[in-house]
C-alpha positions, 0 to 999 in steps of 0.5 A: 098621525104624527109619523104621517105628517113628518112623511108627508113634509119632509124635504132635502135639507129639512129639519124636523123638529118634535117635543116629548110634551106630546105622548103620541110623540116618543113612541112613533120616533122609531118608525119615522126614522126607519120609514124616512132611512128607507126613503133615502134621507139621513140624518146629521146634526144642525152644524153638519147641515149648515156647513160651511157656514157655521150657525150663530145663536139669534139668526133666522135663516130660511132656505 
C-alpha cells in the first residue's frame, strides 16, 4: 500500500516524505527506490533540489 501510493504520486521536483513510526514503512524503501530509478526519477537532497535558491528555516514554499 505504501510503495503504491508513493508511485502513484510522485512528480518532477517532488519530495516524498515517509516517517519510520510506521512498520510498513522501512521495509518497502528499497522497492520504492528501485521502482521510481527504473522510472527515471533521481534522487538529490532539498538544497540540491532548490538550487539556486537556498531554503530558509520557517519558509512555506509551494510550486
Amino acid at each position: 500500500l505504501i510503495k503504491k501510493r508513493i508511485l502513484d504520486q510522485a512528480s518532477k521536483d517532488g519530495i516524498i516524505l515517509l516517517h519510520d513510526i510506521y512498520k510498513g514503512t522501512v521495509p518497502a524503501v528499497p522497492g520504492i527506490i528501485d521502482a521510481l530509478q527504473k522510472d527515471g526519477y533521481t534522487f538529490v537532497t532539498v538544497p540540491e533540489l532548490m538550487a539556486p535558491a537556498v531554503p530558509e528555516p520557517g519558509t512555506i514554499y509551494r510550486p
